[in-house]
Z-matrix of the N, CA and C atoms (Angstrom, degrees):
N
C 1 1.457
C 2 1.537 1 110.19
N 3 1.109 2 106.45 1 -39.64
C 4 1.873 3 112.54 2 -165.03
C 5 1.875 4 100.15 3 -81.60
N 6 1.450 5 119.08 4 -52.40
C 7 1.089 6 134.61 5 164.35
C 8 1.586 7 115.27 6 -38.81
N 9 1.436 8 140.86 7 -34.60
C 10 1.073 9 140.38 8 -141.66
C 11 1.304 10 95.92 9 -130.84
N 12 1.686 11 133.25 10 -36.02
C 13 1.471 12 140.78 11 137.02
C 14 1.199 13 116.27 12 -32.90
N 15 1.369 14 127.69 13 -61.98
C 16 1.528 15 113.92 14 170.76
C 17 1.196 16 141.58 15 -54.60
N 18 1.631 17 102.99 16 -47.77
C 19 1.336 18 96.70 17 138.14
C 20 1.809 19 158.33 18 -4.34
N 21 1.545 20 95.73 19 -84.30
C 22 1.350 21 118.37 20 165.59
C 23 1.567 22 111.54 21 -58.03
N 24 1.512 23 113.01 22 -41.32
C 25 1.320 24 100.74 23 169.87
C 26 1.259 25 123.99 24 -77.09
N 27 1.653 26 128.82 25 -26.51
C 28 1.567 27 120.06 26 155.66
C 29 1.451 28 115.58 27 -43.38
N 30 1.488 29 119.25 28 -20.18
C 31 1.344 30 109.29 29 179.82
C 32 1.567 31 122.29 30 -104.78
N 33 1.378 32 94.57 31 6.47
C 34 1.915 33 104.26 32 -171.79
C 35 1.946 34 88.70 33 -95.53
N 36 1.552 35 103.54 34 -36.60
C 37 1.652 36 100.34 35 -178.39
C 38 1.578 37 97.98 36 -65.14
N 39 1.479 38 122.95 37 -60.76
C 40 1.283 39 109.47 38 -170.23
C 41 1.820 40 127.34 39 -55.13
N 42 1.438 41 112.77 40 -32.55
C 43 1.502 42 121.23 41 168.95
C 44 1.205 43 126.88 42 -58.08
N 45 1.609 44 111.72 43 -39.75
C 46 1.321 45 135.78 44 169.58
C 47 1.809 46 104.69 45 -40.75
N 48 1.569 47 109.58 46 -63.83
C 49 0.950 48 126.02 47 -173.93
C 50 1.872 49 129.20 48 -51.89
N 51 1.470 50 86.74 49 -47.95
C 52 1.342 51 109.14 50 176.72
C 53 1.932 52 101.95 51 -69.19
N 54 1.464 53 106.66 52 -42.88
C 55 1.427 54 94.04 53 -173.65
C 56 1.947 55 113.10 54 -71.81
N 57 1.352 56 135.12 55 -12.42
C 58 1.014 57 146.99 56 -173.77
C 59 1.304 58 100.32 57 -72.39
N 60 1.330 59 130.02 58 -6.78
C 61 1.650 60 135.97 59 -144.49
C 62 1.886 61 76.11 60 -111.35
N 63 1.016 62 137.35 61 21.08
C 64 1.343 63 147.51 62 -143.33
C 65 1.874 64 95.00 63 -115.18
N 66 0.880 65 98.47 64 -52.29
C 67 1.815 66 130.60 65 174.85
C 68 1.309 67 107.45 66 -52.07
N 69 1.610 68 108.49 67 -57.04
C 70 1.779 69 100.22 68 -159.70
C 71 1.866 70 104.26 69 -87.55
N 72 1.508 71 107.06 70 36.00
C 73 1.666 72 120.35 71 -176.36
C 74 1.278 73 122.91 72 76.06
N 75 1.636 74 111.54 73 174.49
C 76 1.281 75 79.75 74 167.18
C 77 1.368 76 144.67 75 -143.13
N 78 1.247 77 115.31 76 47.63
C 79 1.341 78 125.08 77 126.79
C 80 1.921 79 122.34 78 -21.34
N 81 0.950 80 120.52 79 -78.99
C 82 1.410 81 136.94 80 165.70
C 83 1.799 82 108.76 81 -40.47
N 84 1.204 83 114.56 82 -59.26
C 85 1.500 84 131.86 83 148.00
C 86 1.533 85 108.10 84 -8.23
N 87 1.509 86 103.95 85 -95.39
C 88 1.663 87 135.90 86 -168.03
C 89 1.760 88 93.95 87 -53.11
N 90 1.446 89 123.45 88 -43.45
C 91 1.257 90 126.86 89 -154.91
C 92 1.554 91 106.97 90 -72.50
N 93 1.678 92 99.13 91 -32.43
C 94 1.807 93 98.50 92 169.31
C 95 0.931 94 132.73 93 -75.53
N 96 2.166 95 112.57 94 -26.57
C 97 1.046 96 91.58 95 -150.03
C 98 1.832 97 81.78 96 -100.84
N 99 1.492 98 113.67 97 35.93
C 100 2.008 99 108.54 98 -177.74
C 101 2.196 100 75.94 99 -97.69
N 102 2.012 101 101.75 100 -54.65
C 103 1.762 102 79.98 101 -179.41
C 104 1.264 103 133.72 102 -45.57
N 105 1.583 104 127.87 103 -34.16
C 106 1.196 105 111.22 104 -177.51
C 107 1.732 106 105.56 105 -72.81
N 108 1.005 107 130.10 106 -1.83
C 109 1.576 108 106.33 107 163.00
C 110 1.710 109 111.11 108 -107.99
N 111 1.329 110 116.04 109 36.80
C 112 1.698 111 112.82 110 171.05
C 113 1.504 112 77.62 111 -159.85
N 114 1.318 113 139.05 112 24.56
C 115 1.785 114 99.59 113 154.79
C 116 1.726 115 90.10 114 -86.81
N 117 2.028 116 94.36 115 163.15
C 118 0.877 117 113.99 116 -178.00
C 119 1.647 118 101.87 117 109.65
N 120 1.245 119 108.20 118 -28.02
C 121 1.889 120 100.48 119 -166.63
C 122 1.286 121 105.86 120 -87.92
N 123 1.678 122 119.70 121 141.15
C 124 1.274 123 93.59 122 63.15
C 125 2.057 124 78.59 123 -111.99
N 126 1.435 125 100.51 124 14.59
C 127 2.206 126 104.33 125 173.57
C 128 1.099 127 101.79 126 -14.25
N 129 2.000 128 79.15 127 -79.33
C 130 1.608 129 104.58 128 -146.59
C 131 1.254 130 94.91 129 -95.70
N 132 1.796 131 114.64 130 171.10
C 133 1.642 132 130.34 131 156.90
C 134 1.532 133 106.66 132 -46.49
N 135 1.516 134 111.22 133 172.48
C 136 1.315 135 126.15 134 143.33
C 137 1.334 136 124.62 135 -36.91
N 138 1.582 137 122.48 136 106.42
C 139 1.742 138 119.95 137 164.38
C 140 1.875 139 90.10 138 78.38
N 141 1.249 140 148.33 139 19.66
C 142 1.406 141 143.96 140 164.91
C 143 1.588 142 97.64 141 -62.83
N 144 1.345 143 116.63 142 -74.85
C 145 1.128 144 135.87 143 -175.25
C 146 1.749 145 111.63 144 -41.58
N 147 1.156 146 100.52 145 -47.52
C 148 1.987 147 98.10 146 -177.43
C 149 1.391 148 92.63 147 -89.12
N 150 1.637 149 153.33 148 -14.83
C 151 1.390 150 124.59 149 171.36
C 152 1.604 151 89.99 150 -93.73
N 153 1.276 152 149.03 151 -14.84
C 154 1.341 153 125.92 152 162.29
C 155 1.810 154 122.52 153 -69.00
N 156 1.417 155 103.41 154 -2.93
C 157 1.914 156 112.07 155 166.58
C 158 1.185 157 86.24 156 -114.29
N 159 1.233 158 158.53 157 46.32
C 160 1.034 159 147.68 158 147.45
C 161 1.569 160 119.71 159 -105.80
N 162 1.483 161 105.05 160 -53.34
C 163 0.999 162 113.41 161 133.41
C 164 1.676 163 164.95 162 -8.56
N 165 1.554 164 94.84 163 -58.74
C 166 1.294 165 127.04 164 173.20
C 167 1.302 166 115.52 165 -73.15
N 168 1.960 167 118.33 166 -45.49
C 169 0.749 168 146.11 167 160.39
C 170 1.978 169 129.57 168 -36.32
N 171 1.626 170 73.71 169 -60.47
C 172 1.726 171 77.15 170 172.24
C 173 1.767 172 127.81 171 -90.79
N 174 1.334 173 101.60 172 2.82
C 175 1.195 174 120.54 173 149.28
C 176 1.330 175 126.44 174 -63.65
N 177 1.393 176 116.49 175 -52.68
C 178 1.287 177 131.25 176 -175.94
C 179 1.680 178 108.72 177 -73.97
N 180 1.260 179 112.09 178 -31.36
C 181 1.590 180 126.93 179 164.85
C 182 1.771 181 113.87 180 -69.46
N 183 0.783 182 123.06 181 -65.92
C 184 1.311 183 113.78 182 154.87
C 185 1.466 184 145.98 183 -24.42
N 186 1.737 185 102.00 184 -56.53
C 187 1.273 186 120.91 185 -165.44
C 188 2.282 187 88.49 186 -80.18
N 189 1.369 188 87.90 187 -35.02
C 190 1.923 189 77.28 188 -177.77
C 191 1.259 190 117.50 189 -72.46
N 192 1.871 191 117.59 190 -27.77
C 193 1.498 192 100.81 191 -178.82
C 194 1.278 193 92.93 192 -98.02
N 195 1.558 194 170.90 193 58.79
C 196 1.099 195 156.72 194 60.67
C 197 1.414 196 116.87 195 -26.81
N 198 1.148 197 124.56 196 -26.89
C 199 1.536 198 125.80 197 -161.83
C 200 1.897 199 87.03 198 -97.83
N 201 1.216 200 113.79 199 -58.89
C 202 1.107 201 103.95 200 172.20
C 203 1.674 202 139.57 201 -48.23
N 204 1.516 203 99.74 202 -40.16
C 205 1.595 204 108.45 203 143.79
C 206 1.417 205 133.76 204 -9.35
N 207 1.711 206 78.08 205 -80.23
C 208 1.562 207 114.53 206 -178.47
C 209 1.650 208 119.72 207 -47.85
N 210 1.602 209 120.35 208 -39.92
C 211 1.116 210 142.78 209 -162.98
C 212 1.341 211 98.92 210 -111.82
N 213 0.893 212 125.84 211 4.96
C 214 1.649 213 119.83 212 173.42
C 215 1.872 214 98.85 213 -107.74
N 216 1.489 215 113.32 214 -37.68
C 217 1.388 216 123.33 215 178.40
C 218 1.812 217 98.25 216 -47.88
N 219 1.323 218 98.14 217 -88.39
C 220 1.573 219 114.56 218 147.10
C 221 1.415 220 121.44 219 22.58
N 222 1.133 221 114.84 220 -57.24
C 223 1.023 222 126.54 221 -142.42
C 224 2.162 223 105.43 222 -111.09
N 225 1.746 224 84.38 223 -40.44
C 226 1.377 225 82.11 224 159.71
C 227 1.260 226 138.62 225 -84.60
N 228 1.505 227 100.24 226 -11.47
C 229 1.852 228 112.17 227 -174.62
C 230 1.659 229 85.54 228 -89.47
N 231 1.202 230 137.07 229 -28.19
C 232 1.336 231 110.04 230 179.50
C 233 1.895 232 124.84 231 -80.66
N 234 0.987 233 99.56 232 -26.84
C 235 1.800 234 119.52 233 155.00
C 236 1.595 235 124.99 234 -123.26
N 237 1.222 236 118.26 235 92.60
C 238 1.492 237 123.42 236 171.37
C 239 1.509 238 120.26 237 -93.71
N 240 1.145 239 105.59 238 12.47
C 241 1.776 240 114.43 239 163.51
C 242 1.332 241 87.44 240 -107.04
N 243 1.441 242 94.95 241 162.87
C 244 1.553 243 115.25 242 163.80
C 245 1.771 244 116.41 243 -87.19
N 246 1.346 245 122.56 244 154.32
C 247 1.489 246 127.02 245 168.74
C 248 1.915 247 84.83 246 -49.57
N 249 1.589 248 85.00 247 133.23
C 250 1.990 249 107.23 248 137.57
C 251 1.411 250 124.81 249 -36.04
N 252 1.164 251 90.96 250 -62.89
C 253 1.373 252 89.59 251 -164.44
C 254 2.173 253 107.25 252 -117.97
N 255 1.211 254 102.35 253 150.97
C 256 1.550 255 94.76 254 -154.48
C 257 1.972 256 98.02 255 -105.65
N 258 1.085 257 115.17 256 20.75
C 259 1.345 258 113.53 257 176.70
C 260 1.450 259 127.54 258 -60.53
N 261 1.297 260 147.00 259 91.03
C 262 1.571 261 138.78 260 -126.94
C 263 1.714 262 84.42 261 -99.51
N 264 1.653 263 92.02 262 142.51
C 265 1.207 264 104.69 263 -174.32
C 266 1.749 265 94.04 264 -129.42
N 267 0.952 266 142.23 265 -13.85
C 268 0.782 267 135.87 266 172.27
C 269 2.073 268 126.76 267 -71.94
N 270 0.952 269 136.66 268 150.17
C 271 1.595 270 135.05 269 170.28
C 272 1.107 271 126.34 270 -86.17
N 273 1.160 272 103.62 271 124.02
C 274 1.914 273 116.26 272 -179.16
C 275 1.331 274 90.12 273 3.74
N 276 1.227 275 114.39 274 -111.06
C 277 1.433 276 141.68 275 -173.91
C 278 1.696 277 108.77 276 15.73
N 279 1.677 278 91.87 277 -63.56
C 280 1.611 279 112.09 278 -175.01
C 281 1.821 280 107.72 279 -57.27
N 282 1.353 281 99.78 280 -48.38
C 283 1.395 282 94.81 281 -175.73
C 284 0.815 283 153.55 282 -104.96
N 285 1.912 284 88.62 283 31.49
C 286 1.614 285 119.25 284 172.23
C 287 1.473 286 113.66 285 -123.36
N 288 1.350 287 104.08 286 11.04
C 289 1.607 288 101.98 287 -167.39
C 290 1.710 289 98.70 288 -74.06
N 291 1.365 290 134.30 289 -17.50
C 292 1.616 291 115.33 290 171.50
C 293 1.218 292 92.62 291 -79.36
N 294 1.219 293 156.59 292 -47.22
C 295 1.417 294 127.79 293 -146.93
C 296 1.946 295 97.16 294 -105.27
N 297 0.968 296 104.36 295 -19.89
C 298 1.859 297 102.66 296 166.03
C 299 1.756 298 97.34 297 -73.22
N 300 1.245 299 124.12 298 -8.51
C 301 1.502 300 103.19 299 168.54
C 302 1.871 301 115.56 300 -106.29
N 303 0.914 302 101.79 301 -11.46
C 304 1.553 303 103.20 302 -172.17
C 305 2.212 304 86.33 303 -87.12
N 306 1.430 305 110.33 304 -31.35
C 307 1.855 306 96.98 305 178.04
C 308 1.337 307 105.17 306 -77.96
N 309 1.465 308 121.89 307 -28.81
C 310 1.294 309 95.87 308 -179.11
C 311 1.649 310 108.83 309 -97.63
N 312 1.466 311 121.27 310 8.84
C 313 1.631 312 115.57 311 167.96
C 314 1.864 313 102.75 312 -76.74
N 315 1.532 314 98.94 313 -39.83
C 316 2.182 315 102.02 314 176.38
C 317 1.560 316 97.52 315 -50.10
N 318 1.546 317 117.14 316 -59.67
C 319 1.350 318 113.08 317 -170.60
C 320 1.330 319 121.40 318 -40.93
N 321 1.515 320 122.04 319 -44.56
C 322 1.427 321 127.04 320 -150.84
C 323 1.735 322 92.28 321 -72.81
N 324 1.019 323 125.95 322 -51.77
C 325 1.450 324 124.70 323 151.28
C 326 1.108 325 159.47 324 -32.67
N 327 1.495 326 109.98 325 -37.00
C 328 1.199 327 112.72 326 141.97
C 329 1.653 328 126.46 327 -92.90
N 330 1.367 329 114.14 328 -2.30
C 331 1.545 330 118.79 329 162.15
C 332 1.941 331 101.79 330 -70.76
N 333 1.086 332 115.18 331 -36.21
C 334 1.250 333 106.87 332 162.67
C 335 1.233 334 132.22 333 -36.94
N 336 1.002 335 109.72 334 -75.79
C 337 1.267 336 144.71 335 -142.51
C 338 1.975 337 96.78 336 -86.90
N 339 1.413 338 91.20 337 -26.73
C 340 1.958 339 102.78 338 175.62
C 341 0.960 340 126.35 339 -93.13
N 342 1.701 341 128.45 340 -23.78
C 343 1.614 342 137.50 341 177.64
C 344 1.735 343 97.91 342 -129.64
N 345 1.334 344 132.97 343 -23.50
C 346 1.401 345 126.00 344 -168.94
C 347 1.582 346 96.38 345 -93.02
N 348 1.133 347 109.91 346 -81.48
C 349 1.683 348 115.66 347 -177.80
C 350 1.584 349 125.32 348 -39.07
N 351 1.896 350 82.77 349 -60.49
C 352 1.562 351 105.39 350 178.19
C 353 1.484 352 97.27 351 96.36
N 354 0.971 353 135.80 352 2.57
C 355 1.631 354 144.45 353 168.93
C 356 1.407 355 118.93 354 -25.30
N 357 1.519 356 99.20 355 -62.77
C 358 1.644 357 106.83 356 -177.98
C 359 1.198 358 116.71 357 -123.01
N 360 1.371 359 102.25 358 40.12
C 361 2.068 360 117.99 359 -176.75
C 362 1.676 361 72.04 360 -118.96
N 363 1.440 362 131.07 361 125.42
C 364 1.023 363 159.57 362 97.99
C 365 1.667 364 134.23 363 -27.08
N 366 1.223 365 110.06 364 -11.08
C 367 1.675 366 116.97 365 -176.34
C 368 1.657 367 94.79 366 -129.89
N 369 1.185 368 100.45 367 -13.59
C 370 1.924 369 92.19 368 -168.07
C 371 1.162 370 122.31 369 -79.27
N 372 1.541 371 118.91 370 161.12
C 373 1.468 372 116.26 371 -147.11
C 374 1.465 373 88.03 372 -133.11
N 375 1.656 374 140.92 373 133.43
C 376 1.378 375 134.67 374 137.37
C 377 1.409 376 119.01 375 -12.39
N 378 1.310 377 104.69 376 121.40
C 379 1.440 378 125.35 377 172.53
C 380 1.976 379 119.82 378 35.75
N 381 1.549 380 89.56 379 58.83
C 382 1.100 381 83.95 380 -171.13
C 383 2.257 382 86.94 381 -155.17
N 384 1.533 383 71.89 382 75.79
C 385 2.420 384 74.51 383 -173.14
C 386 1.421 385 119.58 384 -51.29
N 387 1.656 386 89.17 385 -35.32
C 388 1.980 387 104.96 386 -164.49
C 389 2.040 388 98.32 387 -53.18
N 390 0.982 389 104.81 388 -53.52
C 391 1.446 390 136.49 389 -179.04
C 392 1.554 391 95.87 390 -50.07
N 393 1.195 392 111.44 391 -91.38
C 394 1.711 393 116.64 392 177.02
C 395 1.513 394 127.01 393 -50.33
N 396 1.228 395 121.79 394 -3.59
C 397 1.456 396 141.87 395 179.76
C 398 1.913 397 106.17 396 -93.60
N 399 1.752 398 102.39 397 -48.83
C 400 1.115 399 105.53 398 157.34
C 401 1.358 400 128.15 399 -51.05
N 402 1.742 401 118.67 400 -46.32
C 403 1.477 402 105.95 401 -169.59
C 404 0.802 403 125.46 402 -120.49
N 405 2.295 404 114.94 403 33.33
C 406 0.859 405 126.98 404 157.24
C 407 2.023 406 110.12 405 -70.11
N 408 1.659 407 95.47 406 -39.33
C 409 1.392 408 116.59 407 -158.27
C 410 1.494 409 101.73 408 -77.00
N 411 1.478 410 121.63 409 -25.18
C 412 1.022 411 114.95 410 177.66
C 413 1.807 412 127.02 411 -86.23
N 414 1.346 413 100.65 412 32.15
C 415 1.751 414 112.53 413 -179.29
C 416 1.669 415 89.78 414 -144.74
N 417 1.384 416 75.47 415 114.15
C 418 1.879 417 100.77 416 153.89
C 419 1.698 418 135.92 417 -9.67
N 420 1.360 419 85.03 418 -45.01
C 421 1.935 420 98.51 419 173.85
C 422 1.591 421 113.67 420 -99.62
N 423 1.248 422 93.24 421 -29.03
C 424 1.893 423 103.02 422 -167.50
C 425 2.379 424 70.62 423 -64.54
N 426 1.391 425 116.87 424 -61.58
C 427 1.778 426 104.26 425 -164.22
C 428 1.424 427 120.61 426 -56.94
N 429 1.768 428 106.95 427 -25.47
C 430 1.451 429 107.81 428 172.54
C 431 1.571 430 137.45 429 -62.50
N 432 1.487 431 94.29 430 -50.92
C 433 1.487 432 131.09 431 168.70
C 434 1.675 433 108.96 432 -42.45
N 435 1.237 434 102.39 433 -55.86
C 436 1.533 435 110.50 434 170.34
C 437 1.426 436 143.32 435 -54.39
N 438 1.398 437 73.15 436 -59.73
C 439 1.781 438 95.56 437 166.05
C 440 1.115 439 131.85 438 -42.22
N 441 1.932 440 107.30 439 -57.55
C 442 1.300 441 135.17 440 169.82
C 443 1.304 442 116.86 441 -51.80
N 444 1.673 443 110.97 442 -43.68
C 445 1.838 444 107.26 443 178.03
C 446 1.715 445 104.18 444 -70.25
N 447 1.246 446 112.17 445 -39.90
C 448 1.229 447 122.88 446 -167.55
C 449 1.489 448 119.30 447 -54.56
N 450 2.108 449 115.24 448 -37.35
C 451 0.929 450 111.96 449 177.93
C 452 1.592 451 102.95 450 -89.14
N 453 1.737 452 135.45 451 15.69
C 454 1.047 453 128.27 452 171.96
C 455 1.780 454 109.17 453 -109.99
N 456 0.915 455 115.36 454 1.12
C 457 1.186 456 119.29 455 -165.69
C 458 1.896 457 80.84 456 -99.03
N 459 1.309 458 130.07 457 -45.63
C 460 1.522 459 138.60 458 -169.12
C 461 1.769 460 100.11 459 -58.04
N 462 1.238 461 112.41 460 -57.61
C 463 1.468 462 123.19 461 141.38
C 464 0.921 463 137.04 462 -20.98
N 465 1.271 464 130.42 463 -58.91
C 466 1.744 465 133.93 464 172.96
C 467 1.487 466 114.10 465 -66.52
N 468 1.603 467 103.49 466 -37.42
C 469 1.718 468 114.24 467 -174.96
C 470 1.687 469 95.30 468 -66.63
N 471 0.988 470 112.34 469 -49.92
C 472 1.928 471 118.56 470 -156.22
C 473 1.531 472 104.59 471 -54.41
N 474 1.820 473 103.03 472 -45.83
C 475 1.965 474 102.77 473 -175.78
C 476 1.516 475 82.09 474 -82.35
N 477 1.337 476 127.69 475 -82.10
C 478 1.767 477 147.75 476 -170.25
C 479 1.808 478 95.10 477 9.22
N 480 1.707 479 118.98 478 -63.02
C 481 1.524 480 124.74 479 -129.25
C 482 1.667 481 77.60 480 -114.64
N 483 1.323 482 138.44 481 21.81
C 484 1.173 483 125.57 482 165.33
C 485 1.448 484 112.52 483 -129.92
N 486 1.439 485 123.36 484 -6.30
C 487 1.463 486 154.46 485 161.83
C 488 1.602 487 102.09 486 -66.35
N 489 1.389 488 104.42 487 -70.05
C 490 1.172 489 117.60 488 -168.37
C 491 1.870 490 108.01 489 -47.44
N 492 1.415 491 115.38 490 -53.35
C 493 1.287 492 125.32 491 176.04
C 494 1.533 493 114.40 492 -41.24
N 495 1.292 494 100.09 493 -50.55
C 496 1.681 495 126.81 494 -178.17
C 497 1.467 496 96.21 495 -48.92
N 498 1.304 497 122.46 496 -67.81
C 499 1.795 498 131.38 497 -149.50
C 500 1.854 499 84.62 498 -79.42
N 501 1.374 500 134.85 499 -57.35
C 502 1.271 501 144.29 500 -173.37
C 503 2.073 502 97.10 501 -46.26
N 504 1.184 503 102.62 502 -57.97
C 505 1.532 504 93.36 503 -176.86
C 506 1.447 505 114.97 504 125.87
N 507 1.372 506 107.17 505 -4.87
C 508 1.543 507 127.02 506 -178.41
C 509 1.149 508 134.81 507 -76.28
N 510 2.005 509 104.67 508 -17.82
C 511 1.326 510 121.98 509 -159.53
C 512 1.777 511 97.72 510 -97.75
N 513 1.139 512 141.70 511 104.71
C 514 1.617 513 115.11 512 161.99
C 515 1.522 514 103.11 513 -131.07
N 516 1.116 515 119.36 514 -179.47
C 517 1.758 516 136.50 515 -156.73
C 518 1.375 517 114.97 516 -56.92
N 519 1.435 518 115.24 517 -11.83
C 520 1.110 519 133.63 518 178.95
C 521 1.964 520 105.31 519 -80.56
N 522 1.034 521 73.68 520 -73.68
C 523 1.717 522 98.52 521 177.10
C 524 1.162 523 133.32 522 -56.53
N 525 1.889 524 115.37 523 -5.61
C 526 0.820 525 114.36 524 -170.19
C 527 1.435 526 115.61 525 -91.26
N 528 0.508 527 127.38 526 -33.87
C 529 2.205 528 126.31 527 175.44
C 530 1.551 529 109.18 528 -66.07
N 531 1.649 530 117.71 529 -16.52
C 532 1.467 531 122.63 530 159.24
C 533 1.641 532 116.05 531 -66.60
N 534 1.377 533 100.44 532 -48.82
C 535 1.726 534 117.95 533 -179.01
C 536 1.393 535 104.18 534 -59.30
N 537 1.528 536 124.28 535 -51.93
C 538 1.225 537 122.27 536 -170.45
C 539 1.753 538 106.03 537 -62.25
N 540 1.450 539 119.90 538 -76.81
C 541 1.370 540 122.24 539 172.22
C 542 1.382 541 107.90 540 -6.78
N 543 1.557 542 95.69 541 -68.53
C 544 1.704 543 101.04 542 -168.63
C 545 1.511 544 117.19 543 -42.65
N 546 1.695 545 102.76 544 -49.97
C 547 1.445 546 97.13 545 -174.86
C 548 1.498 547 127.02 546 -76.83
N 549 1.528 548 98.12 547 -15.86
C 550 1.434 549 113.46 548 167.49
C 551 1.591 550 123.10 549 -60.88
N 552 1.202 551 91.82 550 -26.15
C 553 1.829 552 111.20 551 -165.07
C 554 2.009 553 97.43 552 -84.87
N 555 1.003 554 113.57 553 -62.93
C 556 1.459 555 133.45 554 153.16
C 557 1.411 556 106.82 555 -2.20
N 558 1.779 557 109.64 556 -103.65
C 559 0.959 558 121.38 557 146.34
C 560 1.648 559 121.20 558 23.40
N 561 1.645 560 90.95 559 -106.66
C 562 1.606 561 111.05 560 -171.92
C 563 1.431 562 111.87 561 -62.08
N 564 1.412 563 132.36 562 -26.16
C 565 1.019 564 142.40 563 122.93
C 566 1.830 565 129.25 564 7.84
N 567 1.013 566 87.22 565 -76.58
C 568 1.600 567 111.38 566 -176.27
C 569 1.558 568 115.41 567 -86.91
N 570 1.452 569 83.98 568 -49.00
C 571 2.325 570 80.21 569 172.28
C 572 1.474 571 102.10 570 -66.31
N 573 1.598 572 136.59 571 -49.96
C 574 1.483 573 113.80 572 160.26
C 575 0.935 574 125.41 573 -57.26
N 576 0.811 575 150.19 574 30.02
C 577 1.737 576 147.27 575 -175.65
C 578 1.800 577 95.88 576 -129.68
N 579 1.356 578 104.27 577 -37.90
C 580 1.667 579 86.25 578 -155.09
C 581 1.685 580 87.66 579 -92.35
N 582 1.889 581 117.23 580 -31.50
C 583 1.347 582 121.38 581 176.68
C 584 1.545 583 129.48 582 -44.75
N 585 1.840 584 109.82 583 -35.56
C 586 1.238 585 123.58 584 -175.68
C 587 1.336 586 110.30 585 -80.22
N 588 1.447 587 122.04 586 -6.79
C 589 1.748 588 107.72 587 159.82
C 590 1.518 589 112.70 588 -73.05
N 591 1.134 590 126.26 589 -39.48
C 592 1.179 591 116.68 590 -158.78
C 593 1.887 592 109.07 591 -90.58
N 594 1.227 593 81.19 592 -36.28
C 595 1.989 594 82.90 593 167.06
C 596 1.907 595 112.74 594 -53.50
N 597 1.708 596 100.67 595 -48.28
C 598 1.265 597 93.61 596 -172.03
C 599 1.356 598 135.13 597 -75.77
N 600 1.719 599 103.05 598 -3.56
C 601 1.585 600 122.05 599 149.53
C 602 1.491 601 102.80 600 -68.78
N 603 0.834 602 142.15 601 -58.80
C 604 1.654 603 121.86 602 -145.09
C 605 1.571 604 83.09 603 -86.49
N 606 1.092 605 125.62 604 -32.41
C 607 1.793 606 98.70 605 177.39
C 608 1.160 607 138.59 606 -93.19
N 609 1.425 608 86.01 607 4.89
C 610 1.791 609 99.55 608 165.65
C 611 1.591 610 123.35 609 106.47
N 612 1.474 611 107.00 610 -18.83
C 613 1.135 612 139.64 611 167.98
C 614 1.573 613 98.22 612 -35.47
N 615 1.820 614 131.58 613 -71.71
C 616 0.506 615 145.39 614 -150.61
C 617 1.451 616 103.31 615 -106.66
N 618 1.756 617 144.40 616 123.14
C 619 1.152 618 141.16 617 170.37
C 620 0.864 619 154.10 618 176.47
């Protein structure tokens, strides 16, 4: 679980990044998203390199909601009564991370299916993201849809990357108000990062 989280989040920092490239137009735009299907060359073939993170990816997607499965089973065979007393001690974060993962597992699917496929992008054009990024952002649901995974995905990172420390062995009493920051920082981090594309379409910023 902790292993396969880090992961995914090495790849939410790196996407983040690549999507900010959104800003400098798009020229710059179109130009990354032709590299991510020829980095690697003149190694590898055409697109080797992005179905080998693709790959990796859905491995790492897998192996976490199986693991999560696993630890949720776990969890009930080790207490099958309920707590006495119902006073929640736990933080948002914590006690939304199953259902902040099943919105952002719907998301990954229809983010597919909206900038990869082009399925349910209606305005989108072949190999042309800058363009299709625009007229995903410019419909009402394509900004909701997003948003919503986006502020759950900010969520999953905040408990996710301070869990992870915990199970890894990294996290102790000392360390802990460092660990938290961090994951806090993360987080807010990343939901602005992935939030400011879609704002900067609807305000024009972006177009």
């Amino acid at each position: 679980m902790a292993v396969s989280g880090l992961i995914l989040l090495g790849y939410l920092v790196a996407h983040v990044m690549g999507n900010l490239k959104v800003f400098f137009g798009p020229d710059e735009f179109n130009a990354y998203g032709r590299w991510l299907r020829t980095m690697g060359d003149p190694v590898l073939h055409h697109e080797w390199a992005l179905w080998i993170v693709r790959a990796v990816l859905l491995t790492a997607v897998v192996a976490h909601g199986v693991s999560a499965y696993q630890l949720s089973r776990r969890g009930l065979k080790a207490r099958p009564a309920a707590y006495a007393h119902k006073r929640r001690r736990a933080s948002y974060a914590t006690r939304t991370m199953r259902w902040g993962g099943v919105i952002i597992a719907l998301f990954v699917v229809w983010h597919l299916l909206d900038l990869t496929t082009l399925t349910v992008n209606p305005n989108a054009e072949p190999g042309h993201p800058y363009e299709n990024v625009v007229a995903t952002f410019s419909t009402w649901y394509g900004n909701v849809v997003y948003i919503v995974a986006m502020l759950a995905v900010g969520l999953h990172v905040r408990h996710g990357f301070w869990a992870a420390a915990q199970t890894l062995g990294v996290g102790s009493a000392r360390r802990d108000r460092a660990l938290k920051a961090t994951a806090n920082t993360l987080a807010l981090a990343l939901t602005a990062g992935f939030v400011a594309v879609p704002v900067a379409v609807m305000t024009g910023v972006v177009s």
